[in-house]
N, CA, C and O atoms as CSV, one atom per row, in Angstrom:
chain,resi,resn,atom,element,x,y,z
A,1,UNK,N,N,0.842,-1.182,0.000
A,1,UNK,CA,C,0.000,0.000,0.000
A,1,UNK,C,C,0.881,1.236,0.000
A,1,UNK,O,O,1.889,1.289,0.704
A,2,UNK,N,N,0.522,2.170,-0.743
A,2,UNK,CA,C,1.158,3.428,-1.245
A,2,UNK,C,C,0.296,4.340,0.133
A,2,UNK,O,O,-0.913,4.416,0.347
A,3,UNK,N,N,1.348,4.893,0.831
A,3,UNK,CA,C,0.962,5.420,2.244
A,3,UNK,C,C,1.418,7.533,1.992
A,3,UNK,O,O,1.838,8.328,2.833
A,4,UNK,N,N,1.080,7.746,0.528
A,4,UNK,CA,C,0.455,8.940,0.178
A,4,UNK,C,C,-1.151,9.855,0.609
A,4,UNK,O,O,-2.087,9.467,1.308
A,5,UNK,N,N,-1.020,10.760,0.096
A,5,UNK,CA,C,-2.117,11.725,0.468
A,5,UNK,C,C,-2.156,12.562,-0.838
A,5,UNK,O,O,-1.291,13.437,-0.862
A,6,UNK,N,N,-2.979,12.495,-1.960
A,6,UNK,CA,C,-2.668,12.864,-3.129
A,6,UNK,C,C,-3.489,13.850,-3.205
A,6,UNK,O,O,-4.065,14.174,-2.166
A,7,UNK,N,N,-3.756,14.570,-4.415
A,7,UNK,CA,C,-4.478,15.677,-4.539
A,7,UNK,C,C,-6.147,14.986,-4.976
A,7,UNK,O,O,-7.214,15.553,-4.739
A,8,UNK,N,N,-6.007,13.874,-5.539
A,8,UNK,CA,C,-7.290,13.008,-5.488
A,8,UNK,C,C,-8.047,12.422,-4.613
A,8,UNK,O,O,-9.261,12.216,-4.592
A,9,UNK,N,N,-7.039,12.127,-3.751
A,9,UNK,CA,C,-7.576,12.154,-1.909
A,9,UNK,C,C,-8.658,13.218,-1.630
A,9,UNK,O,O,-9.605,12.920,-0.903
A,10,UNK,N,N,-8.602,13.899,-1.933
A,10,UNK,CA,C,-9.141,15.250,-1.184
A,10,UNK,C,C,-9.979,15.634,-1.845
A,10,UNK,O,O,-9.863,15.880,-3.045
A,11,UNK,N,N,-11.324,15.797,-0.949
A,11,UNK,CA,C,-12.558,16.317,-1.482
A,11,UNK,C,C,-12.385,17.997,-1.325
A,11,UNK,O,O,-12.336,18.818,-0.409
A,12,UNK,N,N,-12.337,17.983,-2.521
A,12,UNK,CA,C,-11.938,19.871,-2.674
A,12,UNK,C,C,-13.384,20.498,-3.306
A,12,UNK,O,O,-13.524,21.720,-3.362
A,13,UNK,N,N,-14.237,19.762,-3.683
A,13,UNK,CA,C,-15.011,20.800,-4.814
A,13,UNK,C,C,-16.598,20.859,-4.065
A,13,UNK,O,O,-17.462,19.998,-3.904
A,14,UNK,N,N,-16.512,22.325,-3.699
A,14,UNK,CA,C,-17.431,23.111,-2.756
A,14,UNK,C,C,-19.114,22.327,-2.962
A,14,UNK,O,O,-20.077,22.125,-2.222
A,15,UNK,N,N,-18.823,22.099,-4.186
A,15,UNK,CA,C,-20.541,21.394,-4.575
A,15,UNK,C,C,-20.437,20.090,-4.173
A,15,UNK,O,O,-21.515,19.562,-3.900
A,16,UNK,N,N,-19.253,19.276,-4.033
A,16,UNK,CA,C,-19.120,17.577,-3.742
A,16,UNK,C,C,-19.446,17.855,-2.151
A,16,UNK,O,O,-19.966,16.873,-1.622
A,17,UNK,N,N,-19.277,18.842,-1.380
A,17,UNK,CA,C,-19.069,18.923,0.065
A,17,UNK,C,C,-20.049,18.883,0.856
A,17,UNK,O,O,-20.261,18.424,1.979
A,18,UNK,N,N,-20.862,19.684,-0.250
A,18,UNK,CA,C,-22.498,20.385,0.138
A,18,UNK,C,C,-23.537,19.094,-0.421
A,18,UNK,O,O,-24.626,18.910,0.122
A,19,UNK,N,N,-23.191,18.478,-1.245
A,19,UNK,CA,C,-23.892,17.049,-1.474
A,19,UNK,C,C,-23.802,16.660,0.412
A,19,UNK,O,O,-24.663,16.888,1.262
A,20,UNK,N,N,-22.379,15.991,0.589
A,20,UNK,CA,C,-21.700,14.813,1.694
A,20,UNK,C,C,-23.031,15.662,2.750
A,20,UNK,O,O,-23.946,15.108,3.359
A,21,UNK,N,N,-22.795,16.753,2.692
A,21,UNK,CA,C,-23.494,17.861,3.964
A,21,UNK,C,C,-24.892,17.686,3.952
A,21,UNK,O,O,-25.331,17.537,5.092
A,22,UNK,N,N,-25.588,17.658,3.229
A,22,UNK,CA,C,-27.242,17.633,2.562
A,22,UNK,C,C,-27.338,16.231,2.931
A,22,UNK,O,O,-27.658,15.899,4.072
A,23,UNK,N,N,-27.084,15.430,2.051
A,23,UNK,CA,C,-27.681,13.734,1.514
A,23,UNK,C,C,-26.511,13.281,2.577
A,23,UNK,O,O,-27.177,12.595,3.353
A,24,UNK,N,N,-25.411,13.261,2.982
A,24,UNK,CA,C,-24.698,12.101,3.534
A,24,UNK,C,C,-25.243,11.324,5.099
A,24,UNK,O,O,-26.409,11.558,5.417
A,25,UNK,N,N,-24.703,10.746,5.702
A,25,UNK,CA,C,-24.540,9.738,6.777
A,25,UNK,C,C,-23.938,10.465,7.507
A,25,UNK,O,O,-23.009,11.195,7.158
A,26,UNK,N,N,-24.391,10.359,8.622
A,26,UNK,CA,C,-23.535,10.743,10.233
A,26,UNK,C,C,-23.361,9.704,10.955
A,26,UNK,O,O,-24.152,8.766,11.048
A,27,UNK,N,N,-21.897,9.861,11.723
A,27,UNK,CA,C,-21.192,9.021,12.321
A,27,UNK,C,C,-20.616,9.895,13.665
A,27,UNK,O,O,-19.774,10.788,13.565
A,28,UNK,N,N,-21.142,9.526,14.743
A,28,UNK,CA,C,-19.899,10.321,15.734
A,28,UNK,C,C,-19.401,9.516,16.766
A,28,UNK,O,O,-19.988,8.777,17.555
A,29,UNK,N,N,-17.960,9.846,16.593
A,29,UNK,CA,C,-17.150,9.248,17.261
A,29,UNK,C,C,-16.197,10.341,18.367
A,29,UNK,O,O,-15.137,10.819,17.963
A,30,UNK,N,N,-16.528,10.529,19.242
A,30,UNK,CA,C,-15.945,11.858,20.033
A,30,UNK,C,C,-14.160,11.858,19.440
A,30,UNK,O,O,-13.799,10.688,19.312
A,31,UNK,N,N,-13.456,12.482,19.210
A,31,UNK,CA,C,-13.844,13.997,18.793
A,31,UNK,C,C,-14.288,14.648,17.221
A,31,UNK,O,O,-14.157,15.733,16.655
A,32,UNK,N,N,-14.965,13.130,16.849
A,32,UNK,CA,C,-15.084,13.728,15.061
A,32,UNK,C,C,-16.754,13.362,15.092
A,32,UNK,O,O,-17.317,12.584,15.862
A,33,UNK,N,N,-17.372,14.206,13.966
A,33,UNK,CA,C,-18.349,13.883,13.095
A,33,UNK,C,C,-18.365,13.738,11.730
A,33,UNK,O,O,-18.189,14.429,10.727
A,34,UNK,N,N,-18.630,12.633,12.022
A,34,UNK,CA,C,-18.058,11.897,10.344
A,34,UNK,C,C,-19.207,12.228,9.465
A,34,UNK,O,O,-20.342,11.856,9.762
A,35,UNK,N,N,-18.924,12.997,8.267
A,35,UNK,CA,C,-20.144,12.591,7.242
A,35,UNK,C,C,-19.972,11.989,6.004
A,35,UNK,O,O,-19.230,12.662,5.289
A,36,UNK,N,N,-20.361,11.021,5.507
A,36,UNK,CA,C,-19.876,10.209,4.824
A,36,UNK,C,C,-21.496,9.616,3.589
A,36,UNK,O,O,-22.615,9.220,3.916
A,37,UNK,N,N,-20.955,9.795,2.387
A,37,UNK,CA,C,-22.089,9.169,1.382
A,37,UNK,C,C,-21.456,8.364,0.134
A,37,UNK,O,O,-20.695,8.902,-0.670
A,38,UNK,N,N,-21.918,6.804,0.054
A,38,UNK,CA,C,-21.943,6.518,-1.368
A,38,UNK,C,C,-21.762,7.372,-2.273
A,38,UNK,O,O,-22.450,8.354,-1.995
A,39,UNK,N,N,-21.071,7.556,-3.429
A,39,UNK,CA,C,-21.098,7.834,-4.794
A,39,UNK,C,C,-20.855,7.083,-5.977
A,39,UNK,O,O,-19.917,6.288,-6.043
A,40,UNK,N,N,-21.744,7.314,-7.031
A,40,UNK,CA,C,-21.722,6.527,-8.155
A,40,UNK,C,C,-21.078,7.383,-8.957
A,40,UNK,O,O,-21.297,7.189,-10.152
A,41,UNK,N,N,-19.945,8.770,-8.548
A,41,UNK,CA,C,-19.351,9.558,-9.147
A,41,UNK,C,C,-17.808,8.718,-9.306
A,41,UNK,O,O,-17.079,8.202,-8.458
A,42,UNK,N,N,-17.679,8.867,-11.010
A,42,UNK,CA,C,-16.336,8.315,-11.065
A,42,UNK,C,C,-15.400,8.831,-10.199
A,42,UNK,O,O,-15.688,10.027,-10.259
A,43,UNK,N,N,-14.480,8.747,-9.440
A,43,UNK,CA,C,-13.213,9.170,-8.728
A,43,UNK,C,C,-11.843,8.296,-9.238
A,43,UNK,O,O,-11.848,7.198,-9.794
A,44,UNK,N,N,-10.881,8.983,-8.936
A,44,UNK,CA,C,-9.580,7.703,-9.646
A,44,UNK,C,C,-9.185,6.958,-8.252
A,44,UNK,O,O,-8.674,5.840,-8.317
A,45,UNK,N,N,-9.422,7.581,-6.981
A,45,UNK,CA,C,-9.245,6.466,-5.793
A,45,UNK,C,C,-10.851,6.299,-4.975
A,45,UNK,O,O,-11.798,7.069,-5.139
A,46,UNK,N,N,-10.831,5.111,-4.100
A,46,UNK,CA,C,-11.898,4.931,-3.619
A,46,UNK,C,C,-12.312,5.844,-2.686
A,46,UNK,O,O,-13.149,5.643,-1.806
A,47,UNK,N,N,-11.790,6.712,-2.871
A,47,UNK,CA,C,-12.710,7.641,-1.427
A,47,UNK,C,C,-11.809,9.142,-1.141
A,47,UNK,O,O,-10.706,9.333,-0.629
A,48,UNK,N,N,-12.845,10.089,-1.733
A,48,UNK,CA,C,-11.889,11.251,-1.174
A,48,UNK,C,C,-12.104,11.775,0.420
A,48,UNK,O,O,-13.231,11.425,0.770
A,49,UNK,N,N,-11.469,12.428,1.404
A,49,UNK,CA,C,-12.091,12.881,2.209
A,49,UNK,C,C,-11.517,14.535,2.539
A,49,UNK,O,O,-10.375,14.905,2.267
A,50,UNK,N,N,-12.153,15.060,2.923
A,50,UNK,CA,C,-12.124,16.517,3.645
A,50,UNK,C,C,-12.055,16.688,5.609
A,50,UNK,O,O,-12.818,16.181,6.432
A,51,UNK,N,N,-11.096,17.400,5.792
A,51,UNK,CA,C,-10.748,17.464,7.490
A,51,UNK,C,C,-11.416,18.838,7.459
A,51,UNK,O,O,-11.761,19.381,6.409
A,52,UNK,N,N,-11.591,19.419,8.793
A,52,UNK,CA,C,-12.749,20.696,9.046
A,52,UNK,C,C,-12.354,20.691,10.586
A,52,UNK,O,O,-12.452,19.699,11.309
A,53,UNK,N,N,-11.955,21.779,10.933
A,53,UNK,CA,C,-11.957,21.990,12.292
A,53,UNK,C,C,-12.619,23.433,12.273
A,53,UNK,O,O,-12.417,24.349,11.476
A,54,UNK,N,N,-13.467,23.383,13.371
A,54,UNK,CA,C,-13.794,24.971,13.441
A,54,UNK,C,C,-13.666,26.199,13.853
A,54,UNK,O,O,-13.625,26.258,15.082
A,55,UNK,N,N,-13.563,27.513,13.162
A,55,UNK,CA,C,-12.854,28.354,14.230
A,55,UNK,C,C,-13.474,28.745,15.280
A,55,UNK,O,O,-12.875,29.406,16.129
A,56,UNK,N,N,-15.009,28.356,15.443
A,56,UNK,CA,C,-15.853,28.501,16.529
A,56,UNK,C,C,-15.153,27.781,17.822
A,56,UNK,O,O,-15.410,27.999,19.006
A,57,UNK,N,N,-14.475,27.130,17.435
A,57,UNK,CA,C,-13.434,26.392,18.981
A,57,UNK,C,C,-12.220,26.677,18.944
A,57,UNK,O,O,-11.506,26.665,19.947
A,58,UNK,N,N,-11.827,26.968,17.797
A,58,UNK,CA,C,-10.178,27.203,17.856
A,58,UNK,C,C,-10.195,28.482,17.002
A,58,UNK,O,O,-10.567,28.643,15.840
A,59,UNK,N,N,-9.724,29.286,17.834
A,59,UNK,CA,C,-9.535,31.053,17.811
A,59,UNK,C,C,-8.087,31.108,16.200
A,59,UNK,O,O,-7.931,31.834,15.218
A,60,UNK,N,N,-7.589,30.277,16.598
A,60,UNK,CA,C,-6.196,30.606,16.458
A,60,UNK,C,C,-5.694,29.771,15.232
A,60,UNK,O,O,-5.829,28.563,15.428
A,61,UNK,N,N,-5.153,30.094,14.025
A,61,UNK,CA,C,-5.074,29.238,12.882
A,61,UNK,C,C,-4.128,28.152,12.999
A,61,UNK,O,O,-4.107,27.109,12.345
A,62,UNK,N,N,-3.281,28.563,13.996
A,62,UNK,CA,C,-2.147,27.702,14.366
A,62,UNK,C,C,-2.583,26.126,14.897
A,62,UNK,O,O,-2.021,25.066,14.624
A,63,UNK,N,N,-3.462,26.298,15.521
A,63,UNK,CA,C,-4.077,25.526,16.664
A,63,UNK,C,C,-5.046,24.456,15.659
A,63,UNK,O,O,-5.103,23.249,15.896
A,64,UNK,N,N,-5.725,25.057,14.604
A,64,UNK,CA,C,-6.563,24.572,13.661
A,64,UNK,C,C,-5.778,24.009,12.804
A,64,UNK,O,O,-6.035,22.811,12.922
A,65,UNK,N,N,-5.052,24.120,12.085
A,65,UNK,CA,C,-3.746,23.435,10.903
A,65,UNK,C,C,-3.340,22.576,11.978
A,65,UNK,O,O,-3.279,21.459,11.466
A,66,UNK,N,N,-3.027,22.489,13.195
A,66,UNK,CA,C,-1.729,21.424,13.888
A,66,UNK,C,C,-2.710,20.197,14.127
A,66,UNK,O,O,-2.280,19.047,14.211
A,67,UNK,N,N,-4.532,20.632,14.268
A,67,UNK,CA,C,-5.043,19.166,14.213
A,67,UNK,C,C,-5.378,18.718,13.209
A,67,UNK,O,O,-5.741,17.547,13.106
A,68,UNK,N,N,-5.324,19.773,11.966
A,68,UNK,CA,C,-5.529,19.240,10.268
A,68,UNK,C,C,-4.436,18.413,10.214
A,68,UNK,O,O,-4.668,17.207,10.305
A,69,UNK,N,N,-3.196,18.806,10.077
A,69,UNK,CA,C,-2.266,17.759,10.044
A,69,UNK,C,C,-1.957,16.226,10.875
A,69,UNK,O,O,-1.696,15.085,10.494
A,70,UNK,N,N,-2.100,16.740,11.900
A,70,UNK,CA,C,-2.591,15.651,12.731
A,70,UNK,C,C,-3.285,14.498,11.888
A,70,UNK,O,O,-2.830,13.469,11.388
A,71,UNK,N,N,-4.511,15.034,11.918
A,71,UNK,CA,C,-6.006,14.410,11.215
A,71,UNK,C,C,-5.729,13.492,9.250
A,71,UNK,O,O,-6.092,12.562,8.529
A,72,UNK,N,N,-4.804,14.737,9.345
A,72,UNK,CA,C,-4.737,13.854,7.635
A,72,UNK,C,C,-3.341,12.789,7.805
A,72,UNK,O,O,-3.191,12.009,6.864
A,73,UNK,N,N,-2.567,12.730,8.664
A,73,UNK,CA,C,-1.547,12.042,8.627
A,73,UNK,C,C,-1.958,10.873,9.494
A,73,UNK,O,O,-1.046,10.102,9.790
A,74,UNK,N,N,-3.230,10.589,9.976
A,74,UNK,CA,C,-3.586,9.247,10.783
A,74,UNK,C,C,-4.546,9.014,10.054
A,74,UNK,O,O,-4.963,7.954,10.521
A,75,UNK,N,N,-5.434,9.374,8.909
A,75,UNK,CA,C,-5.522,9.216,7.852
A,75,UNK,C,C,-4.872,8.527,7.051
A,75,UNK,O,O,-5.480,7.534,6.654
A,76,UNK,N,N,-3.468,8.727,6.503
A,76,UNK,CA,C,-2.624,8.476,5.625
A,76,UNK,C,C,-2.161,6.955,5.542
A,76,UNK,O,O,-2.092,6.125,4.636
A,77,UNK,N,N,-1.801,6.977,7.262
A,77,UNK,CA,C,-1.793,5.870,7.763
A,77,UNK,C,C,-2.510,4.156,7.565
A,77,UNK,O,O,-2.408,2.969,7.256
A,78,UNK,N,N,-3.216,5.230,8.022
A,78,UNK,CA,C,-4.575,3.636,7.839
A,78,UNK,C,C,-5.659,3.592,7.320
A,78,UNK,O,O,-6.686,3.025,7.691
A,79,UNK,N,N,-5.434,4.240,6.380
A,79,UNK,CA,C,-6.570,4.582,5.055
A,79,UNK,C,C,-6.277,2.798,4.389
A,79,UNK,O,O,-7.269,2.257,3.901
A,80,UNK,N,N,-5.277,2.192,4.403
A,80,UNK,CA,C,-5.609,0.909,3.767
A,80,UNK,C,C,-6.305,-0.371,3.907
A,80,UNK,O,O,-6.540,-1.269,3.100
A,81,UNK,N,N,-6.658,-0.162,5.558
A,81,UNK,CA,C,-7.963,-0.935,5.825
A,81,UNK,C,C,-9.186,-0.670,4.556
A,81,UNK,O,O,-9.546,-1.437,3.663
A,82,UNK,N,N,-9.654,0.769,4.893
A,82,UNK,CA,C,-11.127,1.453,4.110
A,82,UNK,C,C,-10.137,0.601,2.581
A,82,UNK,O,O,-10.181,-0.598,2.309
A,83,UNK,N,N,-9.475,1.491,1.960
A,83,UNK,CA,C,-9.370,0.849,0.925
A,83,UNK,C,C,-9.106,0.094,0.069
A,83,UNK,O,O,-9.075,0.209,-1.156
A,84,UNK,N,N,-8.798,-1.159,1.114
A,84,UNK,CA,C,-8.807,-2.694,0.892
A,84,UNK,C,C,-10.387,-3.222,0.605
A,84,UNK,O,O,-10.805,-3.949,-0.296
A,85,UNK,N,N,-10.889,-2.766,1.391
A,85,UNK,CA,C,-12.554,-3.026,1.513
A,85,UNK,C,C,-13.002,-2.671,0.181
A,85,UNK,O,O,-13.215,-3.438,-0.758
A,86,UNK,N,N,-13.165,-0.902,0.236
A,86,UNK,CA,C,-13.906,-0.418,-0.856
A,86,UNK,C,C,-13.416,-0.869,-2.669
A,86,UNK,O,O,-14.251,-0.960,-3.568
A,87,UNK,N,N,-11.851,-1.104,-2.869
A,87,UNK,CA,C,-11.422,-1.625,-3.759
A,87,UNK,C,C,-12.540,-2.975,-3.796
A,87,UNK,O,O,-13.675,-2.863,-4.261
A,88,UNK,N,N,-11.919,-4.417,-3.144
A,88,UNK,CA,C,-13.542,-5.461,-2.823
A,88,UNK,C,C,-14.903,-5.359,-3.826
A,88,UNK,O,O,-15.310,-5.902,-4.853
A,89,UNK,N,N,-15.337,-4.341,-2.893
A,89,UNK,CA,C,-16.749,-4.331,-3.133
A,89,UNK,C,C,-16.972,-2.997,-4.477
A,89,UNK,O,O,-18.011,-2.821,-5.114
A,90,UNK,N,N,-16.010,-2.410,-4.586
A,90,UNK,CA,C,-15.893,-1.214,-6.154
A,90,UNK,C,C,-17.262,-0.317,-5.573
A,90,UNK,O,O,-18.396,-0.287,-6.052
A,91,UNK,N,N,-16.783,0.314,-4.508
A,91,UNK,CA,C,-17.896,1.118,-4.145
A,91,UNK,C,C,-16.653,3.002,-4.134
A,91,UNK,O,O,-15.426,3.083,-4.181
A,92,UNK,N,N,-17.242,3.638,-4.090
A,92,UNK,CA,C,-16.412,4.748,-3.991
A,92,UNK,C,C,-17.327,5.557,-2.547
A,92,UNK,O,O,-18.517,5.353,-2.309
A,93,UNK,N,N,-16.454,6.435,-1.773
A,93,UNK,CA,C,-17.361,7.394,-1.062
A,93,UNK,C,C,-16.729,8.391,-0.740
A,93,UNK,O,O,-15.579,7.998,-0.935
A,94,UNK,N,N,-16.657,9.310,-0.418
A,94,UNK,CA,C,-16.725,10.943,-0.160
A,94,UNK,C,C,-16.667,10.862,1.233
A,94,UNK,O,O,-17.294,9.859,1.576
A,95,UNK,N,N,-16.251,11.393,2.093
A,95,UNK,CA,C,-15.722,11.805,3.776
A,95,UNK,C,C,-15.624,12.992,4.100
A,95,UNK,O,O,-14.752,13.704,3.602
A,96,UNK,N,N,-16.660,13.527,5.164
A,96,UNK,CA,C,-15.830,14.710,5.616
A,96,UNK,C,C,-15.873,14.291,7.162
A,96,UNK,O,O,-16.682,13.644,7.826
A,97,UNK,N,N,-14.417,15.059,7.513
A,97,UNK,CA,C,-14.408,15.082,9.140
A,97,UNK,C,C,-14.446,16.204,9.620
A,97,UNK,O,O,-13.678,17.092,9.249
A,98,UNK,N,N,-15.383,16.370,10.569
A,98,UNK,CA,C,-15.247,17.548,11.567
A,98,UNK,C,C,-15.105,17.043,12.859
A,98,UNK,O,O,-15.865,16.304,13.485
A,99,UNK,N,N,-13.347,17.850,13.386
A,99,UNK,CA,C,-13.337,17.852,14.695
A,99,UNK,C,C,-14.324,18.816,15.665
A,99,UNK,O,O,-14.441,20.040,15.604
A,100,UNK,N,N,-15.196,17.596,16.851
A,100,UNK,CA,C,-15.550,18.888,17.563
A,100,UNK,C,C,-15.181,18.911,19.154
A,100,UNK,O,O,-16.039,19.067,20.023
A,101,UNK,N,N,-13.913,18.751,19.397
A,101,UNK,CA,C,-13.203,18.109,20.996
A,101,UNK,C,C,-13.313,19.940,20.995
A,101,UNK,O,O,-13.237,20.687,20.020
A,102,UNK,N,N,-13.524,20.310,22.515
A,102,UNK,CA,C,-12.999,21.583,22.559
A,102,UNK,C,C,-11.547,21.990,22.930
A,102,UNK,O,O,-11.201,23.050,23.452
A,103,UNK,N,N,-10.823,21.024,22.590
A,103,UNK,CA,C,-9.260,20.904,22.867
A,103,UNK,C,C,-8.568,20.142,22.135
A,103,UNK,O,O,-9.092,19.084,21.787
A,104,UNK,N,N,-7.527,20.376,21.796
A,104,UNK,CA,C,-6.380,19.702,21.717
A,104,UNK,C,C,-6.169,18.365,21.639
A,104,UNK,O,O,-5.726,18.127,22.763
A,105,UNK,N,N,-6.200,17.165,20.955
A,105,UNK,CA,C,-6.149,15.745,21.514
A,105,UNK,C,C,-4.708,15.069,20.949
A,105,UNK,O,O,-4.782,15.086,19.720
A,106,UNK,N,N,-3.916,14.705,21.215
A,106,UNK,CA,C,-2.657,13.596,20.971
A,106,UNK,C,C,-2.782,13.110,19.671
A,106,UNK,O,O,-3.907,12.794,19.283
A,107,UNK,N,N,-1.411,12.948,18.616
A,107,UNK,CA,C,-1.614,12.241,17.697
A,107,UNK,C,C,-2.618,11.043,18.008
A,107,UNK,O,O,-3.729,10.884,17.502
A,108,UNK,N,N,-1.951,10.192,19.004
A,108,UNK,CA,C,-2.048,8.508,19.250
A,108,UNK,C,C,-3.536,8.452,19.470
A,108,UNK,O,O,-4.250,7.613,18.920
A,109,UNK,N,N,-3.956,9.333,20.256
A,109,UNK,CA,C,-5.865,9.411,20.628
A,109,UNK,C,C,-6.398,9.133,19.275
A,109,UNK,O,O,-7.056,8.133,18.987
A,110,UNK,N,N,-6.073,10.070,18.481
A,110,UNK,CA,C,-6.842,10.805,16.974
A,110,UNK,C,C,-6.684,9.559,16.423
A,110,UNK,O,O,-7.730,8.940,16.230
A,111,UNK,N,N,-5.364,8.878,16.034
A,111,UNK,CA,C,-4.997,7.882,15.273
A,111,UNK,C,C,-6.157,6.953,16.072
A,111,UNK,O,O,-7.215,7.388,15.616
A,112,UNK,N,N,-6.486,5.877,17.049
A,112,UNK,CA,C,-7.011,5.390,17.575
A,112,UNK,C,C,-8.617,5.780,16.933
A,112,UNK,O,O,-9.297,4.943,16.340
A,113,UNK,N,N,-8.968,6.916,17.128
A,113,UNK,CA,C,-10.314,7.154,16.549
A,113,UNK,C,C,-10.554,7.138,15.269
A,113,UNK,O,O,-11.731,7.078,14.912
A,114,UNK,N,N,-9.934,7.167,14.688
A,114,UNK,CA,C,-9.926,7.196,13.051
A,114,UNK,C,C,-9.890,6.088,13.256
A,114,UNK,O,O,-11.042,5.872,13.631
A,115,UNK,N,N,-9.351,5.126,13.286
A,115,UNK,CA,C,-9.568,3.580,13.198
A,115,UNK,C,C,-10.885,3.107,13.736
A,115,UNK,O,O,-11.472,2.161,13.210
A,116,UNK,N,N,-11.178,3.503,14.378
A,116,UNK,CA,C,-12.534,3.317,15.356
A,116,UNK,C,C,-13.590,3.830,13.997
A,116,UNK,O,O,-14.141,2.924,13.372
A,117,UNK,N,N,-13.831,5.187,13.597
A,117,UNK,CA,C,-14.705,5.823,12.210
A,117,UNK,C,C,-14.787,4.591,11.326
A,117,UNK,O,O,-15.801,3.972,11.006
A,118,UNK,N,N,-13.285,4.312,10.930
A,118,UNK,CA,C,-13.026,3.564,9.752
A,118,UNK,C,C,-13.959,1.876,10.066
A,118,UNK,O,O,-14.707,1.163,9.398
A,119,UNK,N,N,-13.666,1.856,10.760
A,119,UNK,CA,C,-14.485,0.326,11.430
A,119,UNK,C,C,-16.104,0.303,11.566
A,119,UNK,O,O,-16.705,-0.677,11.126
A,120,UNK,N,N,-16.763,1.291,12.125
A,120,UNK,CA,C,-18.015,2.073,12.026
A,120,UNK,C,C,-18.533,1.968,10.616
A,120,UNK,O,O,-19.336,1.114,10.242
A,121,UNK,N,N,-17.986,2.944,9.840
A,121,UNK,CA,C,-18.576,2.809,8.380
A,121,UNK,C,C,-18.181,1.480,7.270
A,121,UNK,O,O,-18.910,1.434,6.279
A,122,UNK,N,N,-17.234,0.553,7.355
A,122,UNK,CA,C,-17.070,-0.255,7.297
A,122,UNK,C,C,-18.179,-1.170,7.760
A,122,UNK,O,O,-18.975,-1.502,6.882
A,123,UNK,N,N,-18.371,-1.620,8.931
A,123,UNK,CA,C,-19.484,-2.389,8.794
A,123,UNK,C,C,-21.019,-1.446,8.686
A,123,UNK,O,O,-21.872,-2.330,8.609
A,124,UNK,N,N,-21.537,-0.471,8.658
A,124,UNK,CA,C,-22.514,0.054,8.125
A,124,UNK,C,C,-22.275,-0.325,6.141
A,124,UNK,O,O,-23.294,-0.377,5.452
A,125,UNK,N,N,-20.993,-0.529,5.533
A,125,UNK,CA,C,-20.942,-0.650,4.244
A,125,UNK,C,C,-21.920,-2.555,3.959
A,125,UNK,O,O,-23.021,-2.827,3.480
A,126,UNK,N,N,-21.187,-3.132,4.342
A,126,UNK,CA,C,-21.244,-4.615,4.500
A,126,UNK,C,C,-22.464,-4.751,4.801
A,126,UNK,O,O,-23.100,-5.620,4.203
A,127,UNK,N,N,-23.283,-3.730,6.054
A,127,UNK,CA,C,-25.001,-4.065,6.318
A,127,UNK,C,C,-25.249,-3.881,4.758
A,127,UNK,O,O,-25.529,-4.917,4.155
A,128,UNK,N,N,-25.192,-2.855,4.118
A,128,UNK,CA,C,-25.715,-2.559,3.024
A,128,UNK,C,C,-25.476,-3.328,1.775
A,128,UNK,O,O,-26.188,-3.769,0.873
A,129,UNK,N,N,-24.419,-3.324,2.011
A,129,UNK,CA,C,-23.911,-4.826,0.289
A,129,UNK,C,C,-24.482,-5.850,0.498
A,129,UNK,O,O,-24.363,-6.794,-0.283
């Protein structure tokens, strides 16, 4: 597994976001709310996702980027569970995360919960196939 973060990774396009936001699935796992939807939209990898922290909790841009990075690099990580699966079953989906901890949390926490999300929608996929 190629343990990148590409520009195809990433749900960038303001109208794909506002779909996930409208029509998607909620998932919460303290400190994220996952929203997450099927697409029958071609993509070149199985699943883009989007990180979101808000400045309604974090004043400070510094503070907001250090858990984006955080967030996309425990991501990066163990994104090959999800896309061992979704490869499988040739399903594609769209992700957004919003942190809403009112603090600060540890790589190792975050990493831990993302695995925890990833496991969550994973078997919500499998109810459905």
């Amino acid at each position: 597994m190629n343990f990148t973060f590409k520009k195809e990774e990433r749900l960038c396009s303001k109208k794909a976001i506002e779909i996930v936001i409208k029509e998607g699935k909620i998932e919460f796992c303290f400190p994220f709310r996952v929203q997450w939807i099927v697409t029958d939209y071609p993509i070149t990898r199985h699943s883009q996702v989007a990180f979101s922290v808000p400045k309604k909790r974090f004043k400070r841009a510094n503070k907001r980027n250090l858990i984006k990075r955080r967030l996309r690099e425990a991501f990066r990580l163990n994104k090959a569970q999800l896309y061992q699966f979704l490869q499988e079953k040739e399903i594609n989906i769209q992700l957004l995360i919003v942190y809403i901890a009112p603090e600060t949390m540890s790589y190792n926490e975050l990493e831990n919960k993302i695995k925890i999300i990833f496991d969550r929608i994973l078997s919500k996929l499998q109810e459905t196939a």
